[in-house]
C-alpha positions as CSV (number, residue, x, y, z in Angstrom):
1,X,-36.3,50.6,149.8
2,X,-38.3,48.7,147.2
3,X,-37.1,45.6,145.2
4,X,-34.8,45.4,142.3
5,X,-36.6,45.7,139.0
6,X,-36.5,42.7,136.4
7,X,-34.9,45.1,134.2
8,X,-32.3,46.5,136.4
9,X,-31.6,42.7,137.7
10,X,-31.2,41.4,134.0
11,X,-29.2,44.8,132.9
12,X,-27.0,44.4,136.0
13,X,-26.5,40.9,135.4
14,X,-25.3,41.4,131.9
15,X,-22.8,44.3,133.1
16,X,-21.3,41.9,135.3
17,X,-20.9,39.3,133.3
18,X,-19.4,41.4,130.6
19,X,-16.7,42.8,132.9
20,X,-15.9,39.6,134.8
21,X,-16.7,36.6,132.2
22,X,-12.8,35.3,131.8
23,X,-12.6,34.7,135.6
24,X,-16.5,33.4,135.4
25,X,-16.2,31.1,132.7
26,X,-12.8,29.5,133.7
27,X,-14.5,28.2,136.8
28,X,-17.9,27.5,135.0
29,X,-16.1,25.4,132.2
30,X,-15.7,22.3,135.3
31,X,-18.4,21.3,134.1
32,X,-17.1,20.0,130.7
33,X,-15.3,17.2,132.6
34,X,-18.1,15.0,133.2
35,X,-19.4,16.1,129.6
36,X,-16.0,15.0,127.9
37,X,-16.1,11.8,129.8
38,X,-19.5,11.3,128.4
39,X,-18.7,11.9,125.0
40,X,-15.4,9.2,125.2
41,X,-17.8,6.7,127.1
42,X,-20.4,7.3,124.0
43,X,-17.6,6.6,121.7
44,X,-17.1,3.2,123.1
45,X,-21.2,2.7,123.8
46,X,-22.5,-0.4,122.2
47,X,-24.1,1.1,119.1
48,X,-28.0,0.9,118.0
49,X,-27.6,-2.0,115.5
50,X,-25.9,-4.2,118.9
51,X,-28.6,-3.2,121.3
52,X,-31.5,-3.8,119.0
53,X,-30.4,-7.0,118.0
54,X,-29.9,-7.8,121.8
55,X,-26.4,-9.2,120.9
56,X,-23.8,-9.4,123.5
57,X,-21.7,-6.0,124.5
58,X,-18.2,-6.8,124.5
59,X,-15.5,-6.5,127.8
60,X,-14.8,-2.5,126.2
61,X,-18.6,-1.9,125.6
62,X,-19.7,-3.3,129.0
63,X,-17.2,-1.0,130.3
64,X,-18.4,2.1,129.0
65,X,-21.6,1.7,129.5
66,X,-21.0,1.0,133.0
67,X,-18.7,4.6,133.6
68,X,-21.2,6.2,131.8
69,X,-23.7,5.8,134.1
70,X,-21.4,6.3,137.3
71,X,-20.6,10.0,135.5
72,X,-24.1,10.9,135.0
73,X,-25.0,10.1,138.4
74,X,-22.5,10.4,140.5
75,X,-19.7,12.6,139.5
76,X,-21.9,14.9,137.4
77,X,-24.0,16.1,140.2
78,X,-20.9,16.5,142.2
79,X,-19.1,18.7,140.1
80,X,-21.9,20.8,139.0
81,X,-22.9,21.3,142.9
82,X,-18.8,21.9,143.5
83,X,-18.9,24.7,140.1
84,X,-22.1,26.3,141.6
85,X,-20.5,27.1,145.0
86,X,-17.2,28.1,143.5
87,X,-19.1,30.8,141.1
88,X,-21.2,31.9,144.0
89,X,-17.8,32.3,145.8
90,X,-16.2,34.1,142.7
91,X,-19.3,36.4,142.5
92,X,-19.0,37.3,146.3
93,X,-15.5,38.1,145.2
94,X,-16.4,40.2,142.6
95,X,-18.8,42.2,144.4
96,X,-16.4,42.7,147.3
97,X,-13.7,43.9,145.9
98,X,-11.4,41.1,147.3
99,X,-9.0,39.1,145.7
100,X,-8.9,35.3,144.6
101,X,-7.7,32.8,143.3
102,X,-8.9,29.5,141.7
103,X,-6.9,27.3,144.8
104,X,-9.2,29.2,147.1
105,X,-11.9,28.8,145.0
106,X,-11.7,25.3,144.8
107,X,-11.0,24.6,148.5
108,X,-13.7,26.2,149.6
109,X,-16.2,24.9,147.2
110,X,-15.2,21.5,148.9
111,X,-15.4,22.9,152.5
112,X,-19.0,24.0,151.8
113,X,-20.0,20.9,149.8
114,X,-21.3,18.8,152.8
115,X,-23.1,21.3,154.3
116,X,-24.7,22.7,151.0
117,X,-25.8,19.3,150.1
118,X,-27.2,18.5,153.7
119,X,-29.4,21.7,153.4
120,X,-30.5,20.6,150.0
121,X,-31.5,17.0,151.1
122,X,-32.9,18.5,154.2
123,X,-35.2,20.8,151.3
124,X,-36.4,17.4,149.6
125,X,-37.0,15.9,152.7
126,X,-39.9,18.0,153.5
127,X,-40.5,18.3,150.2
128,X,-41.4,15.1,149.8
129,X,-42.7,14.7,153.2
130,X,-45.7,17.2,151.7
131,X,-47.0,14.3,149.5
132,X,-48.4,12.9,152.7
133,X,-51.8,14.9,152.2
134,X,-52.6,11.7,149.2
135,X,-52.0,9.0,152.1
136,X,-55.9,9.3,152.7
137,X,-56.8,9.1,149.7
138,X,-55.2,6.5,148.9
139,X,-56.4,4.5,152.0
140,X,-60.0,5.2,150.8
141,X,-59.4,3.8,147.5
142,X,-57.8,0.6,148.8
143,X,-60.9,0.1,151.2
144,X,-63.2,0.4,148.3
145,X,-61.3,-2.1,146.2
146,X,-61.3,-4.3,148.9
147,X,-65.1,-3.9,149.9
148,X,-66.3,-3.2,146.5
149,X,-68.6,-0.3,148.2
150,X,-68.6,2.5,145.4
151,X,-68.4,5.2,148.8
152,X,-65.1,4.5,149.6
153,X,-64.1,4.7,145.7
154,X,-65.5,8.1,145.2
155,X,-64.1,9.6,148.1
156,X,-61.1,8.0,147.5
157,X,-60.7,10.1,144.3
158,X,-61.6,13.1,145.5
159,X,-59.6,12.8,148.5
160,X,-56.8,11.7,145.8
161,X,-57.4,14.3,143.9
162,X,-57.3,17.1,146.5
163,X,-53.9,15.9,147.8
164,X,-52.4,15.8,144.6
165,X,-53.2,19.4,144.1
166,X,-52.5,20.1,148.0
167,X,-48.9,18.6,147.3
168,X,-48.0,20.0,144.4
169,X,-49.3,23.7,145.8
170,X,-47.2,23.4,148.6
171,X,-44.4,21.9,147.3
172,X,-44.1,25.3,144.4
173,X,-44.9,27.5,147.9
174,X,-41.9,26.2,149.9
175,X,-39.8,25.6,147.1
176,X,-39.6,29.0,146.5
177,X,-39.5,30.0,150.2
178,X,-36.2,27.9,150.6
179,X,-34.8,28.7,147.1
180,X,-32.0,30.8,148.8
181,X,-30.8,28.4,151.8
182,X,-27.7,27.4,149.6
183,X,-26.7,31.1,149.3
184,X,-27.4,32.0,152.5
185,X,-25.1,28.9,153.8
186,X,-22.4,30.2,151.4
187,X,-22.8,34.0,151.5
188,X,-23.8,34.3,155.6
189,X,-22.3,31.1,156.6
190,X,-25.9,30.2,158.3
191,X,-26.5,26.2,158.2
192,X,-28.7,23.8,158.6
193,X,-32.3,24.4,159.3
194,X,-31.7,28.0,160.5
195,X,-30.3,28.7,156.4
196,X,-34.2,27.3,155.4
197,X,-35.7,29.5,157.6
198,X,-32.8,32.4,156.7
199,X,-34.3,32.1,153.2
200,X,-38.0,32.4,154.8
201,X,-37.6,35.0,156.3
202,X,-36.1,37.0,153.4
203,X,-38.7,35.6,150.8
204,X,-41.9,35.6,153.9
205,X,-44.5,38.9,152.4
206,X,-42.7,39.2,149.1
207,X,-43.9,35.7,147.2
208,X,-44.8,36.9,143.8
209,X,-42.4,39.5,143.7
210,X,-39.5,37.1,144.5
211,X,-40.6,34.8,141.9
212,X,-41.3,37.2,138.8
213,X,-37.3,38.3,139.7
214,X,-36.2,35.0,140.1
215,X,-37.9,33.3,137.0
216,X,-38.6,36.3,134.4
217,X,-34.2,37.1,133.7
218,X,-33.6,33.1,133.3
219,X,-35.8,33.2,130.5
220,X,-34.7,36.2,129.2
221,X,-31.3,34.5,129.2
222,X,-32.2,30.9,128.1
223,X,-33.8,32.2,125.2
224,X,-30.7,33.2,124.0
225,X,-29.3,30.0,124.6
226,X,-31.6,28.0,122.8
227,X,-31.2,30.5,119.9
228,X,-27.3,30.1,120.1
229,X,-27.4,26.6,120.4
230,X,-29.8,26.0,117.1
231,X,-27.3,27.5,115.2
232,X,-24.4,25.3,116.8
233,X,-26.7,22.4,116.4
234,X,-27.2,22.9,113.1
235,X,-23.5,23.4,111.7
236,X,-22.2,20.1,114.5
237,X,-25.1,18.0,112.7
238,X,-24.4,18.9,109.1
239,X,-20.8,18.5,110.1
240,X,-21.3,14.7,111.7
241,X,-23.5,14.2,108.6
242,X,-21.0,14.7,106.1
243,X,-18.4,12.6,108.4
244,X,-20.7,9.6,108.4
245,X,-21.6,9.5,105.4
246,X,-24.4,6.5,105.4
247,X,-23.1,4.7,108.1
248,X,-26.7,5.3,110.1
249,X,-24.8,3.5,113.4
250,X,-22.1,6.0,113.7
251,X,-24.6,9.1,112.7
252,X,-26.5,8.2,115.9
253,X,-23.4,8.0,117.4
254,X,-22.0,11.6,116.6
255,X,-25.1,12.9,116.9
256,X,-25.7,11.9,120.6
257,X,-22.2,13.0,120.8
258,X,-22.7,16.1,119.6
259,X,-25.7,17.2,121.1
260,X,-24.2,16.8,124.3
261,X,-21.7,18.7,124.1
262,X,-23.3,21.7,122.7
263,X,-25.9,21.1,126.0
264,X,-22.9,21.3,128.2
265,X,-21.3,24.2,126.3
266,X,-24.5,25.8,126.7
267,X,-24.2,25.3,130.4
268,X,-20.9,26.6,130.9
269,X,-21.8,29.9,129.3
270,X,-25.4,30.4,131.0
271,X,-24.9,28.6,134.3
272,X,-22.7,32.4,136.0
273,X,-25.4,34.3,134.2
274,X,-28.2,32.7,136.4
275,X,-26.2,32.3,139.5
276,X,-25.5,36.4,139.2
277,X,-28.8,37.0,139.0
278,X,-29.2,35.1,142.1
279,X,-26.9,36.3,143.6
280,X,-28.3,40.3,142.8
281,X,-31.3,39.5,143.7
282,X,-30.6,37.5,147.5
283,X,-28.2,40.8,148.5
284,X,-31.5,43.1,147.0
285,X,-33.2,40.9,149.7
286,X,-30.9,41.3,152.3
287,X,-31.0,45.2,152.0
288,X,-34.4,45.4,151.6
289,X,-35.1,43.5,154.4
290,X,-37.8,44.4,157.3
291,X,-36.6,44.2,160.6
């Protein structure tokens, strides 16, 4: 049994999302909350006129700048993590035939946040482990400055050099190979290490093929994003134009507003289209698996 097509992924996708996108878009639309808190903190941000003049923020300004930046990065990345798992819940759902409901949805979203997050840090971890391979470069470099011998500089460089590429090789090549732990933690209830080497094993002799499928529908489908969104942005931006007439401080203001939210709005409408894709596309795995 051979691997979904692109085609068939990004047609199979869309049929889904057509029947289901009410249920799919309710849960996807969490995501606005951070977004609207955003937008009120922005409303209260110091504006450019205070901050280039370096002038004081006031009690309401310090304020918002200060929940501002705890919702971008704190609560954002914990609500978009808790919306992903709930979709790839819902989607399970969906494909199942079995009921639900958002209470279940929700609840076990939160059950499988720890763990999903733990596999995730556990991903960076040897991600970033794999930058080791500039360490001796960079030891050869420090001995050259330090002895001014011009050996130790050149191979320094090229030892540099060679990890950098080394790293950033590797990093692509297991990225990919561990880009479905999370589902298979969710969908096969597998943690820990054994969900990294879960998604290995489904991805191990099947590289390319896994990535064309994974990349090639996401930019089928963010192409149509951007498209949809250049025509929001341009009737929100003639619309905060004509509100602020010349006032250039609140212009930035709405603008920065604006933009945001037609990002997040965006988001809400794209994010169950790529996690279905996913989500095709790991079960097309998991039947076409070798034993």
């Amino acid at each position: 049994m051979q691997l979904i097509s692109v085609g068939q992924l990004i047609d199979q996708t869309w049929d889904h999302y057509r029947a289901n996108w009410r249920e799919l878009l309710s849960v996807s639309a969490w995501v606005l909350v951070p977004t609207i808190i955003a937008m009120v903190t922005m409303a209260m941000y110091p504006n450019a006129t205070t901050m280039l003049a370096a002038n004081d923020f006031s009690a309401m300004e310090t304020g918002a700048v200060v929940v501002w930046f705890l919702n971008n990065t704190l609560l954002a990345p914990i609500v978009g993590l808790w919306v992903f798992l709930m979709i790839v819940k819902l989607i399970h759902s969906q494909m199942e035939r079995r009921s639900f409901n958002f209470l279940s949805l929700a609840k076990n979203g939160w059950k499988l946040f720890l763990p999903v997050l733990l596999v995730n840090i556990l991903i960076f971890l040897i991600l970033a482990a794999l930058w080791l391979t500039v360490v001796p470069g960079v030891f050869f470099y420090i001995i050259g400055a330090l002895t001014n011998i011009s050996f130790f500089d050149g191979l320094g460089a090229v030892l540099l050099a060679a990890g950098i590429i080394a790293a950033f090789v590797l990093m692509v090549e297991w990225l990919v190979y561990f880009i479905y732990a999370p589902m298979s933690l969710v969908i096969e209830n597998i943690h820990g290490r054994k969900a990294l080497d879960r998604s290995k094993n489904l991805i191990h002799g099947r590289f390319w093929s896994v990535l064309v499928r994974f990349i090639v529908p996401k930019l089928v489908f963010i192409l149509i994003l951007i498209a949809a969104e250049w025509l929001i942005g341009v009737v929100i931006g003639l619309t905060a134009a004509s509100v602020s007439g010349f006032n250039t401080d609140l212009a930035a203001k709405l603008s920065t507003i604006s933009i945001t939210f037609s990002v997040a709005l965006g988001m809400v409408f794209i994010n169950p289209l790529y996690i279905i894709s996913d989500y095709l596309l790991f079960n097309n795995l998991r039947a076409t698996e070798k034993n």
